[in-house]
N, C-alpha and C positions, 0 to 999 in steps of 0.2 A: 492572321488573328480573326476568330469570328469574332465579330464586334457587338451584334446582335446577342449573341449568348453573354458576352464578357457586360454587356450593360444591364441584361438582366438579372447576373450576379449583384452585379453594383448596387445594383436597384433595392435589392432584398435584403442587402447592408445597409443603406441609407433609410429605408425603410423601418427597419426595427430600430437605430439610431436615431430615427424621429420619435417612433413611438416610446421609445426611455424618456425623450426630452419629456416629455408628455407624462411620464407615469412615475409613480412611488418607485424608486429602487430598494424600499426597505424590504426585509425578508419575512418571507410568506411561512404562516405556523411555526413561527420561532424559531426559523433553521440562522443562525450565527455563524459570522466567520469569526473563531475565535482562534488562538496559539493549539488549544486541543484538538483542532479539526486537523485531521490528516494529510488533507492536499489544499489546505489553505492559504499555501502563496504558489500555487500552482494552476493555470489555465485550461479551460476545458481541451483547448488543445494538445497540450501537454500531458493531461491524464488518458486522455483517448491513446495518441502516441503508447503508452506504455501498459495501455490493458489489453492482453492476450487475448481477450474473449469478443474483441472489436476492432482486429486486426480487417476483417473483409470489409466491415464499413468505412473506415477511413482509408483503404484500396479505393474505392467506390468513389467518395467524395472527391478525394485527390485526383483522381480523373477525370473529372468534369472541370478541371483548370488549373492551372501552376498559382497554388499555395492557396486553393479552394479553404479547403479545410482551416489553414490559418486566418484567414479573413473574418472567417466567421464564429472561431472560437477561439481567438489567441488576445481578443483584443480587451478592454475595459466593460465593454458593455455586458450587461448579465442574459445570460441565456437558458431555458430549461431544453434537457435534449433527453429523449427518449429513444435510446439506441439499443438498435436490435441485434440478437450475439451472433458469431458466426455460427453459420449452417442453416441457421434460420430462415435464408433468403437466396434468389440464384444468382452470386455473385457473378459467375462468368458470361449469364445472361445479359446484365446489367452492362456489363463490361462493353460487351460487343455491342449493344446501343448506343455507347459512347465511340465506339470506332467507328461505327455507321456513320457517323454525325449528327445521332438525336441526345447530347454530353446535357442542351437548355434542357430536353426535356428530362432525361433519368433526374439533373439536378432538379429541378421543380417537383415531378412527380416520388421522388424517393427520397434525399437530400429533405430539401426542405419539408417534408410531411412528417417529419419528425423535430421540428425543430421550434420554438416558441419565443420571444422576446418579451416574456413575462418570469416571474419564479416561483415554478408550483414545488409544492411538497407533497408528498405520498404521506398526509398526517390527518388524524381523526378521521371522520365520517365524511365523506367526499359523494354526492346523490348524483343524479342521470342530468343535474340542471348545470353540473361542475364544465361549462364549455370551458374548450381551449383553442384562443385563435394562433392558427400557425405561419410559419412564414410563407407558405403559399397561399396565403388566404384562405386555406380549410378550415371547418369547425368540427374538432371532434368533441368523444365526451372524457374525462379522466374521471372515474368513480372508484369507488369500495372502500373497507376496513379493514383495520388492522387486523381484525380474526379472520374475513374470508381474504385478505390481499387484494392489490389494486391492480384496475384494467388499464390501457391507455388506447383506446377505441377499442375495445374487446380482447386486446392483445396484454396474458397477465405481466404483470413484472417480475423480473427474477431478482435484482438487486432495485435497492431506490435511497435516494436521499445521500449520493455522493457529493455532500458541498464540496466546491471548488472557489478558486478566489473571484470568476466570472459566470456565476451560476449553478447548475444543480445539474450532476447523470444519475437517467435510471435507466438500467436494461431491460431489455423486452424481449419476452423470448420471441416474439415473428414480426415482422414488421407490419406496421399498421395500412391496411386497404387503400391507395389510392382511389379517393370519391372524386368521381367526375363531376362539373358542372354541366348544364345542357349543350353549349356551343362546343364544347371540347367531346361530348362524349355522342356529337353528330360525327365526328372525324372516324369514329369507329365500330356506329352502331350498323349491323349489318342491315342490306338490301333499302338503304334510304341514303346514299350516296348521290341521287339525284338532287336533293333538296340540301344536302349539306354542301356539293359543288359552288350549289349557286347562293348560299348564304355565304361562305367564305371568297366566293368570288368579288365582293365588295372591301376587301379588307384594301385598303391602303395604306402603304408603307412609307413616311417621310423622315428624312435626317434631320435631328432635333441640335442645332448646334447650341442653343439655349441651354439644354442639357449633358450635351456632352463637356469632356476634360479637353481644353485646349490645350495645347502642344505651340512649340516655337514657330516661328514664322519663316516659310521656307522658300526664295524665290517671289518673295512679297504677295507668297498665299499662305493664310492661316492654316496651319497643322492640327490634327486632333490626337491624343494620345488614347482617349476610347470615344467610339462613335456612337452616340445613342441615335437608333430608329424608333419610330416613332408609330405603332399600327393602329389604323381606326378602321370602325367599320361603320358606316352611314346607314347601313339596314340596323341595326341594335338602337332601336330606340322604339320610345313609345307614340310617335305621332303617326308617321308612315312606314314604320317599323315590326319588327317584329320581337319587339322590349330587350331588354339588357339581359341574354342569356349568359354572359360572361359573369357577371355580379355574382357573386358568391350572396351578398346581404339582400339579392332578388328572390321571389319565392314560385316560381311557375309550374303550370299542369301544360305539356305541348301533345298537338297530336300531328304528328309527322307519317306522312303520304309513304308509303314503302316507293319503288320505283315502276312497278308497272301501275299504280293509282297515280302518280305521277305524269306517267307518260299518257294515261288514258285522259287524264284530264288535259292537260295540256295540246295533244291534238287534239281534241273536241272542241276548244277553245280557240283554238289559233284562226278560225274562221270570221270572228271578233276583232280580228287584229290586221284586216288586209289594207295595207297599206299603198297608197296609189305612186307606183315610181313615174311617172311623167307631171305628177304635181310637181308645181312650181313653189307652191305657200304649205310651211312656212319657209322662209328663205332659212332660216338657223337650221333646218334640217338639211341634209345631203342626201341624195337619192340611195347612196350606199348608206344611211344609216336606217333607212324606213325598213331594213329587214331584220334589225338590231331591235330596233322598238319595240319589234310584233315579237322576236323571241322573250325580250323583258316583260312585255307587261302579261303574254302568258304563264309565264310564271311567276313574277311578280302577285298574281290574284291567286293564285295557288295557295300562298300562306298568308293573306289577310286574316283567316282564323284557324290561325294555327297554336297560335299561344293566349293564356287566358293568364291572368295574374291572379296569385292565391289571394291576394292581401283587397282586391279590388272586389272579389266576390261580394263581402258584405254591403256592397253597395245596389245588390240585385238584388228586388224583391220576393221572387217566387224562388226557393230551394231548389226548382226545377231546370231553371234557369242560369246561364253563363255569361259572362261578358268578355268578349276579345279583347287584347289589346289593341289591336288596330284602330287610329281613329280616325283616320284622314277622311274626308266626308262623312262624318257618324258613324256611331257603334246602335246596333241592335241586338240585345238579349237572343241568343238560342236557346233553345232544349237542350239541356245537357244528355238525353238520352237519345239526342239526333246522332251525338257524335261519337258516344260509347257505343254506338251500334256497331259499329266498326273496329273499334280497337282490337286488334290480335294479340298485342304483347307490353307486356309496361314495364318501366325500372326505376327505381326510387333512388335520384342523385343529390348530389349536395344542394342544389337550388333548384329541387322539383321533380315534379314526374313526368318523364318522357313517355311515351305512350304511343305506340305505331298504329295507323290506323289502313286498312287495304281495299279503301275507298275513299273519296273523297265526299261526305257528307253535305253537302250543301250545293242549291242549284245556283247555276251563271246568275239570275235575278239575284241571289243571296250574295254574292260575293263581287262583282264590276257591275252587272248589263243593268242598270238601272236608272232610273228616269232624271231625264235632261231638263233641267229649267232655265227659261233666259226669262230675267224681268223685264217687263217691257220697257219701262223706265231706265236702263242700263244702256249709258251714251256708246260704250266701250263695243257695245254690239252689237247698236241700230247704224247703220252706215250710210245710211241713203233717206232721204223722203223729197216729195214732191208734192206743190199743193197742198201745203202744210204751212200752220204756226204753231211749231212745237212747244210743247210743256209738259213738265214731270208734276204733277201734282201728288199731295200729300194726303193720307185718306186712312189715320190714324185713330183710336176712337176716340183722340181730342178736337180731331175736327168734327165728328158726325153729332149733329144735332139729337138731342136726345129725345126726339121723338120719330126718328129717322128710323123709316125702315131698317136701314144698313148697322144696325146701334151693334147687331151681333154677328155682324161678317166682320169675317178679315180678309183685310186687305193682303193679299203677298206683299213683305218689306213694308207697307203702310202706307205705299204710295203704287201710280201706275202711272201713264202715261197717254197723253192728250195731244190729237193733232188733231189742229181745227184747219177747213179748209175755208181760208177768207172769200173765195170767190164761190163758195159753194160750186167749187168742182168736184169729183172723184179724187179723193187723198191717197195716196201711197208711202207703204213706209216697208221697210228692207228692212232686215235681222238676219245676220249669220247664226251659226246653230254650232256652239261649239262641241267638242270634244266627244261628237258622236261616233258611235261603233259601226264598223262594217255588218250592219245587224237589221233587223226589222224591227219599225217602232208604230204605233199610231203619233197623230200631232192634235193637240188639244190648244185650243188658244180661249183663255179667259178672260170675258168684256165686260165692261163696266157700264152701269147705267148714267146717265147725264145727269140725276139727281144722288150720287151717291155722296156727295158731301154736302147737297144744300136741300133740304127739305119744303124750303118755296118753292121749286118748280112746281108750274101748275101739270097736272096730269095732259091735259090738251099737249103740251110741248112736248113731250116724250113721244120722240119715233124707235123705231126700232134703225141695226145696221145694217146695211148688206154688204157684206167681206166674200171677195174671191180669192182663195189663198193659193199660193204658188210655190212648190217646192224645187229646189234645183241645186246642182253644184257647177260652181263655176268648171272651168274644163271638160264637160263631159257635154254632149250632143243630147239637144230634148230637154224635157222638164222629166220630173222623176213623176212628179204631180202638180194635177193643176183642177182645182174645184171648182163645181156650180157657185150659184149663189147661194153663200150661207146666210141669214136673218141669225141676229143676235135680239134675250130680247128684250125691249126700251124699260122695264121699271127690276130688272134684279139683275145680278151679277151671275153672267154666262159660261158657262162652257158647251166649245164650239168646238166639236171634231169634226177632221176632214173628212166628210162621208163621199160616198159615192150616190151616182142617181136614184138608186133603190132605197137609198138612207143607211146603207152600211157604213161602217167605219172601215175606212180605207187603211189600209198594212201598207206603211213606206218602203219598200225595202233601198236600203241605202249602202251603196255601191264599195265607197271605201272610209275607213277608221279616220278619225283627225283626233285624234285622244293627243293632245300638248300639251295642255295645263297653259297657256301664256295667255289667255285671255284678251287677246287682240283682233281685232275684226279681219284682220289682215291677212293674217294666219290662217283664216279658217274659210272653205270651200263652200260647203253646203251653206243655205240661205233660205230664209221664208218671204216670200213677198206679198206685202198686203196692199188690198185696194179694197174700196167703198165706192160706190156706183146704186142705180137706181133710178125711179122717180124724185126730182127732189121734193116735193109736193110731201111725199111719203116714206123717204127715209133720210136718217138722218145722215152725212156723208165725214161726218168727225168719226177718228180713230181713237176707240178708251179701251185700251189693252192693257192689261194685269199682268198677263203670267205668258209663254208659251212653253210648253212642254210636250217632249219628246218619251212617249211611251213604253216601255219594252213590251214586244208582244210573246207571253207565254207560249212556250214552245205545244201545252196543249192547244191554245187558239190555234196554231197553225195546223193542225194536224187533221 
């Protein structure tokens, strides 16, 4: 038995079964079951069964399972069916799909695209706004009049308005188009195979016994009589996701990578993603998984904007502008003409327009490589100090004095972080640098002055810092870097990049990827190490760090 198939029959019974519960059964534009109506104690089954002219569809239907067709029109529930006559359609084709082992999908895509758990009539004036949801979850439109005759998705009627004692047939001379939704009609749009692999490679399959029909108990293990699985997909969504293409009631514009934009981007990127096999941190990773990562998250960044939501547009101010769905560290507005520049071919589906595009419009800065921040104030990440009395202090505009310089800066988080060194030694303080790319960055650290939250310090007390900063990753021989003396300076809020002797700002290049997401000191390799040194006469030897962040360097800087 396929089980899988046999539950999605079930499903799309119990489904319309729900929605009866739910809705009026009384009869739409006056159509009566009355004594004068002709097949009025007769079932749509039963009428089908015996009209000549719909001998190949109920072929069709009954093949897709033993007593298909009864299931779904033999029973009390009312149904409208718009059945297409023979010759209309290729039945033998149809057929051999069902041999193949595709019986779920001919039924879904054929089957039910005709089929409604409402009661329409082919009566009065019926306009383009006349939806009708079907049991596949499509929406078509059912329109026209009695002088020009009625459509059912553009397909006219030949007969209409056969009451029955569970619902209403009308013939259609061709069967109505199956409309794709986006994630279904990835499975078959050509030369973009690469993206639709790895979007369906997330689907997960579990046995729902909560759902399924239990059976006797057999050997003191519970039996099931149908097994319902259960598939999800963890990319369909909207947070790190690539939104609900499966939703019929979703409304998306996608631009999907052909497969040599794919593949171009993808090794271009893979460079981002080298992963160190002799690292030990983090332990949750395995040496055989660090080349699993670098394949995920290369393409994983591939479709961060791939999809835009229709319904979310209005929330963009310039017309020119789009908003992805992706949101996982923020969304920023593009150019909608950044990304039409590209498009070669579009197709208008039931929940949007697909749109292939044979380029990948947007740089690494625009999509992953972008700037790293650790708060200084962030316990989780400072792992070390020495010669210190630590404190996170708060520096919010409820603490600043409103005559305080500082009344119009902001503070990163509103707070930063203070180590004071009691014996007025040289203070050190350690920060891991998480979830940087095997990539080149500058490092920027911003200091804070000693009167930024109390406007009494006398100007006389104000020294400036001097920080030696140190870059490195545990494991590897050497420092990556290690700076002169930088002065930070005593009365504003600094930014202090690692330069070199000449005053340039120094390019890190950093060896390998630590992209985790776990936020643990523990876990993570690379490290900044600060110190304060000096005269103490003349500088001041307390550590007020704000922010540290990790730069991406523009692939023109480097060139």
């Amino acid at each position: 038995m396929n089980t899988k198939f046999k539950h999605r029959i079930l499903t799309g019974v119990m489904m319309a079964a729900a929605l009866f519960m739910g809705t009026s059964c009384d009869d739409s534009e006056g159509l009566k079951v009355t004594e004068e109506v002709p097949n009025a104690n007769k079932t749509l089954y039963e009428v089908l069964l015996a009209d000549a002219d719909l001998e190949d569809f109920v072929e069709v239907i009954n093949s897709c399972g033993e007593h298909c067709a009864d299931s779904l029109f033999n029973k009390s529930r009312v149904y409208t069916l718009w059945a297409p006559v023979d010759g209309s359609f290729n039945k033998d084709s149809l057929l051999n799909e069902v041999k193949e082992g595709n019986r779920e999908d001919v039924f879904h895509r054929f089957v039910m695209a005709h089929v409604s758990n409402h009661l329409r009539a082919a009566n009065g004036t019926l306009d383009n706004k006349n939806k009708i949801l079907l049991l596949n979850d499509k929406v078509v439109t059912f329109m026209g009049d009695r002088e020009a005759g009625y459509t059912f998705d553009g397909c006219p009627l030949i007969e209409c308005n056969n009451r029955v004692k569970n619902g209403v047939l009308h013939k259609i001379a061709s069967p109505a188009e199956y409309k794709y939704n986006i994630m279904e009609y990835l499975k078959i749009a050509e030369n973009v195979d690469s993206v639709s692999n790895f979007i369906y490679s997330f689907n997960e399959t579990e046995f729902s016994p909560g759902q399924s029909i239990m059976g006797p108990i057999v050997n003191g293990e519970q039996t099931y009589l149908d097994s319902v699985f259960v598939t999800n997909n963890r990319i369909l969504n909207h947070w790190d996701g690539v939104g609900f293409l499966d939703n019929e009631d979703s409304t998306y514009t996608v631009y999907v990578p052909t497969n040599a934009a794919w593949d171009e981007f993808t090794s271009k990127s893979e460079k981002f993603f080298n992963y160190s096999l002799e690292s030990k941190n983090p332990t949750s990773v395995k040496a055989e998984d660090r080349d699993s990562l670098r394949q995920h998250y290369t393409r994983i960044n591939a479709l961060k904007y791939m999809t835009f939501s229709d319904n979310e547009q209005i929330y963009v101010d310039s017309p020119d502008s789009i908003l992805p769905i992706w949101q996982n560290g923020g969304r920023e507005e593009l150019l909608k003409s950044q990304v039409e520049e590209f498009v070669i071919s579009e197709k208008q589906l039931s929940n949007g327009t697909f749109k292939v595009i044979d380029k990948c419009p947007f740089t690494f800065q625009e999509l992953f490589y972008d700037t790293i921040k650790v708060e200084a104030e962030n316990d989780a990440m400072r792992y070390k100090t020495e010669n210190i009395v630590e404190y996170n202090r708060s520096a919010s505009k409820n603490q600043l004095n409103k005559d305080s310089l500082f009344a119009d800066v902001k503070i990163s988080g509103n707070s930063y972080f203070e180590g004071i060194s009691p014996q007025n030694a040289p203070a050190r303080a350690s920060y891991k640098l998480p979830n940087a790319l095997s990539a080149k960055y500058y490092l920027a650290v911003v200091t804070v002055p000693k009167n930024v939250t109390n406007a009494d310090v006398e100007a006389s007390e104000l020294k400036p810092t001097r920080y030696t900063f140190t870059v490195a990753m545990e494991g590897q021989s050497g420092n990556i870097f290690k700076s002169g003396n930088i002065e930070s300076l005593p009365d504003r809020v600094d930014t202090l990049f690692i330069t070199d002797s000449k005053g340039e700002k120094v390019i890190l290049d950093i060896p390998y990827c630590e992209l985790y997401n776990t936020y643990s000191h523990e876990d993570y390799n690379l490290y900044l190490k600060v110190e304060t040194g000096g005269n103490v006469r003349k500088y001041d030897y307390t550590i007020r760090i704000d922010a540290i962040m990790l730069i991406p360097v523009e692939e023109t800087e480097e060139e």
